[in-house]
C-alpha positions in Angstrom: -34.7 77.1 -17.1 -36.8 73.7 -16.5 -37.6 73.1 -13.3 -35.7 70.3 -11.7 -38.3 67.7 -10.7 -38.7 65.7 -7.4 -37.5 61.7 -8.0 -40.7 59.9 -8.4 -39.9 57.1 -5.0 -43.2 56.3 -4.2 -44.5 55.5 -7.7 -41.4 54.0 -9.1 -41.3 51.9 -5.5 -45.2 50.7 -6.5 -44.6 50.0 -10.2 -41.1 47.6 -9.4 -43.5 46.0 -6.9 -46.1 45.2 -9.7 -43.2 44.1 -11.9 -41.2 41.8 -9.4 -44.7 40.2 -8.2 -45.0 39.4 -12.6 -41.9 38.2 -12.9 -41.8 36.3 -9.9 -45.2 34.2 -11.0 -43.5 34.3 -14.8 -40.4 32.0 -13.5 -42.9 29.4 -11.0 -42.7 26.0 -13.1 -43.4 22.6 -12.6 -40.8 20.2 -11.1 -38.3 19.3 -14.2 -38.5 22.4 -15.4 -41.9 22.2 -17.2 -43.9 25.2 -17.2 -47.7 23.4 -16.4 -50.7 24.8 -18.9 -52.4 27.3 -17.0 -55.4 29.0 -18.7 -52.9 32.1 -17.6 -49.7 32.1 -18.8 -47.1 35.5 -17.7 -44.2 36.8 -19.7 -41.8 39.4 -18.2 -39.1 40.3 -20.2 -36.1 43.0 -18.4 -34.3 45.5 -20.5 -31.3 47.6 -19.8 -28.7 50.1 -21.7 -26.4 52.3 -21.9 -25.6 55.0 -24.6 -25.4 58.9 -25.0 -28.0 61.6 -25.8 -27.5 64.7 -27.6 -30.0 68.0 -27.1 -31.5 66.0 -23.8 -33.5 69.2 -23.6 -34.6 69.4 -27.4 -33.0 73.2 -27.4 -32.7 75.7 -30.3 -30.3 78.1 -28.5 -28.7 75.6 -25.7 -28.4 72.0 -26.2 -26.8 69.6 -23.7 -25.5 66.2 -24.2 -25.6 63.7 -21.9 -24.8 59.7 -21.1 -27.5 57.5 -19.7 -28.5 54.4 -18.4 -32.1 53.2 -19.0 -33.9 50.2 -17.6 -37.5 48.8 -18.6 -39.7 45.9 -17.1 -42.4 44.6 -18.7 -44.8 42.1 -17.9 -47.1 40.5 -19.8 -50.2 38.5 -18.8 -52.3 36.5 -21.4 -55.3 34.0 -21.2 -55.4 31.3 -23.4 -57.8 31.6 -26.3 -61.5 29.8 -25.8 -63.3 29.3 -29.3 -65.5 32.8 -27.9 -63.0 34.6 -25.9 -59.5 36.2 -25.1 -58.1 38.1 -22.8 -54.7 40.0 -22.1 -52.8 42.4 -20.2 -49.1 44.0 -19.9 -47.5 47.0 -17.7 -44.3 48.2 -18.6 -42.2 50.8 -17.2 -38.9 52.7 -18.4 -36.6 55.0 -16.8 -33.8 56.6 -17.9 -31.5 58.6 -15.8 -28.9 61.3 -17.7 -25.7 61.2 -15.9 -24.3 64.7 -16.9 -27.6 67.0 -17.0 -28.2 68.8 -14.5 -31.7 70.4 -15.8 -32.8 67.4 -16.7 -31.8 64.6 -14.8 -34.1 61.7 -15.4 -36.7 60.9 -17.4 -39.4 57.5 -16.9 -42.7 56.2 -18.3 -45.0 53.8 -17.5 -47.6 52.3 -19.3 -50.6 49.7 -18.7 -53.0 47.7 -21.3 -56.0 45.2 -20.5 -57.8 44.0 -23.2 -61.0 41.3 -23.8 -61.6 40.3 -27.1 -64.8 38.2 -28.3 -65.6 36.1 -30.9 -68.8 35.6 -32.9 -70.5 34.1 -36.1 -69.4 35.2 -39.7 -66.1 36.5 -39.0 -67.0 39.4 -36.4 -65.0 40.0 -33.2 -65.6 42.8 -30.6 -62.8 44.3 -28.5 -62.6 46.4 -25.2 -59.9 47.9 -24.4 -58.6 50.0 -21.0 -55.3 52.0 -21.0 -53.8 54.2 -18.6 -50.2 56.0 -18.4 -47.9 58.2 -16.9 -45.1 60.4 -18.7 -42.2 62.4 -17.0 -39.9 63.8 -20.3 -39.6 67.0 -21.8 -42.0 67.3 -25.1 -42.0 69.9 -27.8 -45.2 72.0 -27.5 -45.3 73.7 -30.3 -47.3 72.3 -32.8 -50.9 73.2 -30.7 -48.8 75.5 -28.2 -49.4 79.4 -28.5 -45.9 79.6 -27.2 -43.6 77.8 -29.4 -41.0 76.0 -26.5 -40.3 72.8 -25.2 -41.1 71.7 -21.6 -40.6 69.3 -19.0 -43.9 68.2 -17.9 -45.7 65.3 -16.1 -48.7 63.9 -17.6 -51.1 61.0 -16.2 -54.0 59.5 -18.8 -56.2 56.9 -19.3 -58.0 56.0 -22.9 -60.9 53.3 -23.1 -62.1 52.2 -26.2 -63.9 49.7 -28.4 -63.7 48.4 -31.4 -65.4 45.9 -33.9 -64.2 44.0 -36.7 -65.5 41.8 -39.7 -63.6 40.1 -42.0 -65.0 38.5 -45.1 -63.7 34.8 -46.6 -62.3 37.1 -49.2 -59.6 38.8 -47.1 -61.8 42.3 -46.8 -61.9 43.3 -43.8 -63.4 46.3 -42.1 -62.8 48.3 -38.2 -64.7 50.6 -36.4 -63.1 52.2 -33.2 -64.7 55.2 -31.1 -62.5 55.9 -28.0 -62.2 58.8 -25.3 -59.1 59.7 -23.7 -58.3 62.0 -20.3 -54.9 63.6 -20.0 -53.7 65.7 -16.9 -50.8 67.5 -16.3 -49.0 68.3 -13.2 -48.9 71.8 -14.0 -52.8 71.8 -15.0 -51.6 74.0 -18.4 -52.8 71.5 -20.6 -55.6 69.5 -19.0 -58.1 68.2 -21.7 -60.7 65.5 -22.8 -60.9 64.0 -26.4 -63.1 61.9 -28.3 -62.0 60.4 -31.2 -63.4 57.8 -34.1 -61.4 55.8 -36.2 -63.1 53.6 -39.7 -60.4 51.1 -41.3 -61.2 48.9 -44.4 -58.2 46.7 -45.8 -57.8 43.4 -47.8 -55.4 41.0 -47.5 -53.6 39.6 -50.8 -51.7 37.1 -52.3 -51.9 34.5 -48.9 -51.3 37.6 -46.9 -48.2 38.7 -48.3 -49.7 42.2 -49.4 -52.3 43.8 -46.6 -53.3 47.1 -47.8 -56.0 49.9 -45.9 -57.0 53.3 -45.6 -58.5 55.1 -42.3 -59.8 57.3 -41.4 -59.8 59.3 -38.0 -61.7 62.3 -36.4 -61.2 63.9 -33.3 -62.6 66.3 -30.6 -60.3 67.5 -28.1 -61.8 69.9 -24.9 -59.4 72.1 -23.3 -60.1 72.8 -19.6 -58.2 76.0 -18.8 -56.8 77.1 -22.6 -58.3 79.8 -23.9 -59.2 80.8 -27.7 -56.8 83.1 -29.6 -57.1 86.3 -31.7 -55.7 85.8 -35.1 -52.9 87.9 -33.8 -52.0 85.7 -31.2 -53.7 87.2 -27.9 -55.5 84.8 -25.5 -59.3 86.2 -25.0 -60.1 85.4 -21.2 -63.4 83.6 -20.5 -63.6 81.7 -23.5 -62.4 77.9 -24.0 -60.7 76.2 -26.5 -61.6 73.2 -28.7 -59.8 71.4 -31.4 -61.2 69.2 -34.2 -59.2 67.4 -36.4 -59.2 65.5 -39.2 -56.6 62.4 -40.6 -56.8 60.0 -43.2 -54.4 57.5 -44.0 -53.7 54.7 -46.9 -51.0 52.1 -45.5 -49.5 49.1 -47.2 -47.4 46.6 -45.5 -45.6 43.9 -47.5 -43.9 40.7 -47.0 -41.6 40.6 -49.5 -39.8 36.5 -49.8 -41.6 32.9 -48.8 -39.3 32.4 -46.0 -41.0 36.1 -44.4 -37.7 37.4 -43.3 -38.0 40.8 -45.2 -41.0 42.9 -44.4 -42.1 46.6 -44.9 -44.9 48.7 -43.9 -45.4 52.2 -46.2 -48.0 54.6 -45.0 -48.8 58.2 -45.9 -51.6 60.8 -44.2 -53.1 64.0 -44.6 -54.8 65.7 -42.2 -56.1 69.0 -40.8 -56.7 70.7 -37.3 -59.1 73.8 -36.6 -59.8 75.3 -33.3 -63.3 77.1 -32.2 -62.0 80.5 -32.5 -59.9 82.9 -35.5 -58.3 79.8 -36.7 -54.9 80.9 -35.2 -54.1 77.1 -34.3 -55.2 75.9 -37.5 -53.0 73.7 -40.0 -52.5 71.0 -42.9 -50.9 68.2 -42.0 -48.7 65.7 -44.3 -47.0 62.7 -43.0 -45.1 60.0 -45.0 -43.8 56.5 -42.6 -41.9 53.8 -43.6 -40.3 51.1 -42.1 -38.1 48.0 -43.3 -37.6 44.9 -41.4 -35.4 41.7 -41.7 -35.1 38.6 -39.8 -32.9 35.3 -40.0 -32.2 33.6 -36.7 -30.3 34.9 -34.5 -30.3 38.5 -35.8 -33.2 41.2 -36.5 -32.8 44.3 -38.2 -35.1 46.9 -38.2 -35.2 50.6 -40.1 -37.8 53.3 -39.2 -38.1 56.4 -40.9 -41.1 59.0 -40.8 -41.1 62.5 -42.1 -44.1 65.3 -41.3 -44.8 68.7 -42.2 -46.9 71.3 -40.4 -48.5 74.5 -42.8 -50.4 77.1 -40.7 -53.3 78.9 -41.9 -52.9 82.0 -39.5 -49.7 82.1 -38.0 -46.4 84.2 -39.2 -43.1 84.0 -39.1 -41.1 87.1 -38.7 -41.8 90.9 -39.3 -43.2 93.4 -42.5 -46.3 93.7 -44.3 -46.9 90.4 -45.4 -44.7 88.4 -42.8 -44.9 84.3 -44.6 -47.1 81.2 -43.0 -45.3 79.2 -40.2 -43.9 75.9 -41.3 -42.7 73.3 -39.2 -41.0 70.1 -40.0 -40.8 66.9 -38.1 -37.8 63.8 -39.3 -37.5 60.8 -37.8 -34.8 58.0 -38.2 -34.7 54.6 -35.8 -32.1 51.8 -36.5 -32.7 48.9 -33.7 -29.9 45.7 -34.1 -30.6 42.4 -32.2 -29.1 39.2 -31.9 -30.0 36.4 -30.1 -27.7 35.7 -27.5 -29.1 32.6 -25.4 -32.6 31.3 -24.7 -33.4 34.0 -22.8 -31.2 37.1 -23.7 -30.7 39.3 -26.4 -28.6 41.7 -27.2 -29.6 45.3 -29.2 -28.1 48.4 -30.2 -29.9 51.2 -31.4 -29.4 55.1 -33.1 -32.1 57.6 -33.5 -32.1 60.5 -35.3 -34.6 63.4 -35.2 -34.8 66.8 -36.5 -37.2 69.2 -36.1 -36.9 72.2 -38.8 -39.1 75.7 -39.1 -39.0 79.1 -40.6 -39.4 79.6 -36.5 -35.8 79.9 -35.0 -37.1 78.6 -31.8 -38.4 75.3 -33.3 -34.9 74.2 -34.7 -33.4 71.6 -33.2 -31.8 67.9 -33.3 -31.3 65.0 -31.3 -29.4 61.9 -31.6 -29.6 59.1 -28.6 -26.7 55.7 -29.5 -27.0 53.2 -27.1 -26.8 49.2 -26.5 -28.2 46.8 -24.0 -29.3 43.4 -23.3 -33.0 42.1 -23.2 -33.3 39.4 -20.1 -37.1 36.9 -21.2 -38.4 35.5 -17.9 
């Protein structure tokens, strides 16, 4: 059974503060109406809905269903561009409370994002970036887990990173981007350190209707309390646990008429994880993503679909002489329905569909979450 966790007060109490205090400078405007130029200008936009969740616990053996209500604040703060420099930053937080679970009666994330961008000669800009998070949900551990369940955990991070970009008059256009990234968990299970690099070179055709790249990303990620495995599956005290991994990725993203309402982004990656050990976490990864947007005033519609599969090197499935490789599966289906309502409202309904499939009982399960709302712009 999942432990039932304490309501977060105090941080949810801090995080409304930050929010109100945003949306309260976001609605200040001149006499008449007339927001005055600031070299600041803050956004806060207000979200809420309603809608049911199947599998709130993502189980193979015990699924429960549940109705919600979620609400998200977000506020945005930008500078207004100089001909060197640019800045911005946004906070949001959501939380979503399930009205008929008892093991898992809320969920809530928060997020935070401050960026300064610069500008130089021939086409090159340099970006820093500083993130940090918190997540309370329950998360399916077993694509790098040694025990294949899903969890309730609470995780705090923070990633910084930098990047730099060139672009030549011809539409090329090429991105470096090292980063390192800190995640802790309540428990301490999972506590690690990664540093990661990511190279991107794309070109932009016909007047930026086409933009097509390829990446590609490597990663080093430092367990502080796992240890390595035997190829059988026994932990070996004393000894720690490091993953490197490898991704690569070609993307295309299309806009498809003159008047831009029908876009579409197609991407597809390979990649590869090996720990320091017997290889027992090791697998090949293939992912396939697409997603299909249209837009004429006052509606939006947007489809996203991605599919995933997971083949192990060393791990089995079952019993016998020559038991078969694990496989997992991950699907993914997101329909999101808007339609401007007034100035400052919209209203959305959304469906998404997941499915995660495996020749491991234990990693079969699905989840569907329907739900509408309306989306308050201050």
């Amino acid at each position: 059974m999942l432990p039932r966790p304490p309501f977060p007060r105090r941080r949810l109490a801090g995080l409304a503060a930050v929010l109100l205090a945003g949306l309260a400078a976001a609605r200040a405007q001149a006499p008449g109406g007339a927001a005055p130029l600031r070299a600041w200008e803050v956004t806060g936009n207000f979200r809420t809905m309603f809608g049911h969740r199947e599998n709130v616990l993502l189980s193979a053996v015990r699924p429960e269903d549940s109705a919600f209500a979620q609400a998200e604040g977000e506020v945005f703060l930008w500078r207004l561009p100089s001909e060197r420099f640019e800045a911005l930053a946004f906070a949001n937080a959501t939380f979503t409370r399930f009205l008929d679970s008892a093991e898992n009666p809320h969920e809530w994330q928060a997020f935070a994002h401050a960026e300064a961008r610069w500008f130089f000669p021939h086409n090159l800009q340099a970006t820093a970036t500083a993130e940090g998070y918190h997540l309370d949900q329950v998360f399916d551990l077993s694509v790098t887990d040694a025990e294949r369940v899903t969890a309730r955990l609470g995780v705090d991070g923070a990633l910084a990173s930098a990047a730099w970009r060139w672009e030549a008059p011809s539409g090329t256009w090429l991105e470096l981007k090292p980063s390192a990234q800190r995640d802790r968990y309540d428990d301490r299970s999972d506590d690690h350190t990664q540093r990661f690099a990511l190279a991107t070179v794309g070109r932009k055709l016909f007047a930026g209707r086409l933009e097509v790249s390829v990446s590609a990303k490597t990663l080093r990620r430092d367990y502080d309390r796992r240890p390595r495995y035997t190829v059988a599956g026994r932990a070996l005290p004393g000894t720690e646990l490091v993953f490197r991994q490898r991704e690569g990725e070609a993307r295309a993203a299309v806009t498809w008429d003159r008047a831009r309402r029908w876009t579409s982004a197609t991407s597809a990656s390979l990649g590869t994880n090996r720990d320091n050990g017997s290889g027992y976490f090791d697998y090949r990864l293939r992912a396939l993503r697409q997603e299909i947007a249209w837009t004429r005033a006052p509606w939006k519609v947007r489809l996203v679909g991605r599919a995933a599969r997971y083949d192990y090197d060393v791990q089995t499935e079952g019993i016998g002489i020559a038991p078969p490789p694990r496989v997992k599966e991950e699907f993914r289906a997101r329909t999101r329905v808007e339609r401007q309502w007034t100035q400052r409202a919209t209203l959305y309904a959304e469906y998404t569909w997941e499915r995660s499939r495996s020749n491991d009982p234990l990693a079969n399960y699905r989840v569907k979450t329907a739900g509408a709302g309306v989306d308050w712009s201050f």
